[in-house]
N, C-alpha and C positions, 0 to 999 in steps of 0.2 A: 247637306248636313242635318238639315229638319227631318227630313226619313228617317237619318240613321239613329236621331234623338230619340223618333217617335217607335222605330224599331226596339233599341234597349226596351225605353218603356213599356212596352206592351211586352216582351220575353219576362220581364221584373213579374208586372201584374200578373199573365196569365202564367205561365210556367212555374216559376220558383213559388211561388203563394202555394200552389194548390198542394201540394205533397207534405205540405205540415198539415194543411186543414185538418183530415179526419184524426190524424192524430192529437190535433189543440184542442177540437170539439168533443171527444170523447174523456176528455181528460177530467179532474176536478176542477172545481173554480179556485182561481190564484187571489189570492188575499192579497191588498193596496199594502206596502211597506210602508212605515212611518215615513222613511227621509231615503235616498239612492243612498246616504253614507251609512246605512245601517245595513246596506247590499254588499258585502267584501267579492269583490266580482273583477277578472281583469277582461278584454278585449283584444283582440290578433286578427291584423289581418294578411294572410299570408299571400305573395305574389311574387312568380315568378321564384319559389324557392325563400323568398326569405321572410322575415316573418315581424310584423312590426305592431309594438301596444299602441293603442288608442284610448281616450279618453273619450268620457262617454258622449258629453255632447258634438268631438270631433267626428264618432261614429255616427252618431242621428244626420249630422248634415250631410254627410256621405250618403247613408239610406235615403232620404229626402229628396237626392241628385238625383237616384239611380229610378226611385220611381214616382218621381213625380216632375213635368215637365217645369220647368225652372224659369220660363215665360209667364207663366201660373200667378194669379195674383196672390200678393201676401197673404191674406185672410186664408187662403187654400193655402197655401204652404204651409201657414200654421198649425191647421188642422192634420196635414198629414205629419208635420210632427209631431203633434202630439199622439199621435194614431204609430206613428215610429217608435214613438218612447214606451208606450203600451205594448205594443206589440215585444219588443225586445224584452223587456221587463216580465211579461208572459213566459216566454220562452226561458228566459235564466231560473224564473221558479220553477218551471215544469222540469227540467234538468237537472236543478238542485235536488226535486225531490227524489231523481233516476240515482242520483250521487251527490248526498248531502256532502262530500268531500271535495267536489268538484267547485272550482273556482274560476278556473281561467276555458273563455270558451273565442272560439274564431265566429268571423263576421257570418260564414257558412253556417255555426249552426245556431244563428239566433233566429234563421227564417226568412229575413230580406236580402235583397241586393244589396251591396254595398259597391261607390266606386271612390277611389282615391282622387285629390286636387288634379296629379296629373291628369288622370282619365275626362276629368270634369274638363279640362283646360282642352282636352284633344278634341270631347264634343260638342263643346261651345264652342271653341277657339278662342283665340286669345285676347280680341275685341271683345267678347260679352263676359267673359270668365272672373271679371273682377265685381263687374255688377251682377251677375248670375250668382256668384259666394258671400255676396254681401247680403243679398235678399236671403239664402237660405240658412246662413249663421242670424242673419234675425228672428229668423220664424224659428229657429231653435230656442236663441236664448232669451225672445219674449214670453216663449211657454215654459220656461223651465221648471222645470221639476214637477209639470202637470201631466197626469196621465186620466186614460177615460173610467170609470168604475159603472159599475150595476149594483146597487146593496152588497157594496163596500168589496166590493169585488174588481179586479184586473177585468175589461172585457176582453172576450177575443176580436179586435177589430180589423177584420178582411174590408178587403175595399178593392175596386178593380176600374177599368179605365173606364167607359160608355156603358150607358143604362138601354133602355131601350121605352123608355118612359115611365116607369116604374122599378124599385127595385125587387127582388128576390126572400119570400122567407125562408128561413134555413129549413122548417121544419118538411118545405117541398123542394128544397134542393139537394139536402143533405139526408133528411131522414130524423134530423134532429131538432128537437124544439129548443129555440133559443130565445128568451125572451125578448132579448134586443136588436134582434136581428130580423124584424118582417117586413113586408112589402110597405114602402112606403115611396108617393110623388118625385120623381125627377125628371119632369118634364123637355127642362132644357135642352136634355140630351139630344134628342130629335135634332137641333140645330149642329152637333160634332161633326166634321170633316169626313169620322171614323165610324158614323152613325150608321151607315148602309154600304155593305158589297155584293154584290151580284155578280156570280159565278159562272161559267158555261161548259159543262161537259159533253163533250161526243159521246154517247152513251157507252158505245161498245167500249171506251177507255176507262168509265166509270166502272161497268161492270168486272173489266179486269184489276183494275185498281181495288176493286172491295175483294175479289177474290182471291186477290192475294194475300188478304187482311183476317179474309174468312174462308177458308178454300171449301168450306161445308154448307156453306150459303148455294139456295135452290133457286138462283133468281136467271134469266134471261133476257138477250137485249128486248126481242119483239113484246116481250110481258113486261118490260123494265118499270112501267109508272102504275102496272096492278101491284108486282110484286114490292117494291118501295113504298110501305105504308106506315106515316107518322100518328102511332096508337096512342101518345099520353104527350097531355102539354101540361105545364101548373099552372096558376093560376095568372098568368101573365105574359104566358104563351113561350117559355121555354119549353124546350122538348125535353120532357125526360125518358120516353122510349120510342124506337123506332124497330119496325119491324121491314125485316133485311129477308125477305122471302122466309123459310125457315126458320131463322133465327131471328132475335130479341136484343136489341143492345139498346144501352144508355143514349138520349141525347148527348151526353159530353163524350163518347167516347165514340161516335159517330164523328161530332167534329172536329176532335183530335185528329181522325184517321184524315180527313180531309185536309183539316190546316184550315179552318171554319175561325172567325174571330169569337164565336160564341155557339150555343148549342140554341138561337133563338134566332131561328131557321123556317124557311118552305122551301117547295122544293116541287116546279113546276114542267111541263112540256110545252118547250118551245121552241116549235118546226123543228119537232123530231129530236133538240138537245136536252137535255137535263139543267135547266136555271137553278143555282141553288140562290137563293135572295135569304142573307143574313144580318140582324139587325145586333148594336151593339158590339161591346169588347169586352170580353172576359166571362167571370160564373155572374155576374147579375146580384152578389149579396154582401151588405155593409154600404159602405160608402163607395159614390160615383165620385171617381175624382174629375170627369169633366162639368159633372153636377155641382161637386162644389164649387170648384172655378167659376161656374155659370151663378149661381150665389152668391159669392164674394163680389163679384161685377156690379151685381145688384143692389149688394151694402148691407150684405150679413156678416157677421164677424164669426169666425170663428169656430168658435163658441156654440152659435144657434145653429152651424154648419153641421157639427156632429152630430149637436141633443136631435137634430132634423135625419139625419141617418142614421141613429143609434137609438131606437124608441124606450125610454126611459133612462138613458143612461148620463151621468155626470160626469163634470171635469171637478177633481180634485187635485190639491196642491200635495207633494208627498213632503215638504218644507214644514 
């Protein structure tokens, strides 16, 4: 049952996040509303055909489920909803602005996961499902109505599962400078579960597998570890290019092709196989949610959790 908790969670972080990014970051910056009741905004979440409103904070705890492990101490749960609450709040303004007539949006396009009581019940089961809803209807409505701002701004707050000892600035992962979004300590990480996987491919399987991914690619088994060459790291030892004999691609789209928990990767010969050793879960930028957990543990609240992943940025009240 814990696999299949920690499976969601990682699909939540790494997959669904990533396809809003360049769209959130390119965008304006979203202006903090006074109050949610001056948002006329409704919620849907549709399953299985039918279609059902939600109320806002019934939503946050739902996203909270979906990605954030629910074992998690309070202080981190809190933080991720308040990082739910921003985020969603992001999203209905960037939408607003697409169709200032537009009001009622589904759980789909605010940008997170979302899962309903039942679902929560099927992945906890029915022994922790009342203490698992209890902690994360807390950590909803002890934060309420707080969202994170930058000079009175919504930030965009991405976060993702394992660090790899530091996090990620956007302006070398994305291309974009984000003031609140640079590399900053998260050591703990090193100590996750989910910290290190090490990979073993037969070469000649590898070679076919990228060929069919690249069928232009110049590369062969007996040359396999000349022509395989990792040409750009940032500053923290993500990969952001790799050279595929002939061709040039992204580190994130190298470890897409693989099924790689991160694109902060080597990639060595060992008697004769291809070792891929990858460290981390996810793109590397915002907040580490096993870093905060490792925080909270510690006897941070909150609060110093974010301002600690989010370099200048505040918790205001929209009340």
């Amino acid at each position: 049952m814990k696999k299949l908790i920690y499976k969601l969670l990682a699909v939540s972080v790494i997959v669904l996040i990533l396809p809003f990014i360049l769209t959130l970051i390119l965008s304006s910056n979203k202006k903090a509303y006074n109050s949610l009741e001056a948002m006329n905004f409704n919620i849907y979440y549709e399953k299985n055909g039918a279609k059902e409103k939600l109320d806002f904070d019934q939503y946050l705890i739902g996203v909270v489920a979906a990605n954030m492990p629910a074992g998690y101490h309070l202080e981190a749960l809190k933080a991720q909803a308040v990082l739910s609450r921003t985020y969603a709040l992001y999203n209905v303004a960037l939408l607003s602005e697409e169709n200032s007539h537009k009001s009622d949006y589904t759980t789909s396009e605010l940008g997170l996961s979302y899962i309903d009581p039942e679902e929560m019940e099927q992945y906890w089961g029915s022994d922790n499902y009342i203490m698992y809803f209890t902690k994360l209807e807390n950590s909803v409505f002890a934060t309420k109505e707080e969202v994170l701002t930058y000079k009175d701004d919504l930030i965009l707050p991405v976060f993702f599962g394992t660090g790899t000892g530091y996090t990620r600035n956007s302006r070398e992962a994305w291309g974009v400078d984000i003031p609140y979004l640079v590399s900053v300590s998260s050591k703990q990480d090193v100590t996750s579960i989910h910290y290190l996987r090490i990979t073993e491919y037969d070469v000649r399987v590898l070679v076919g597998l990228l060929r069919q991914v690249y069928p232009s690619i110049d590369i062969s088994e007996k040359t396999f570890f000349q022509d395989i060459i990792i040409s750009n790291r940032d500053s923290v030892g993500y990969v952001t290019e790799i050279d595929l004999g002939n061709l040039t691609v992204s580190g994130e789209e190298f470890a897409k092709v693989l099924g790689l928990n991160s694109n902060h990767f080597y990639i060595e010969d060992y008697e004769g196989k291809a070792r891929i050793i990858c460290t981390g879960v996810g793109h590397g930028v915002g907040l580490s949610q096993y870093g905060s957990n490792a925080m909270a543990e510690d006897g941070y609240t909150y609060d110093k959790i974010l301002t600690h992943y989010y370099t200048g940025a505040k918790i205001i009240n929209l009340d």
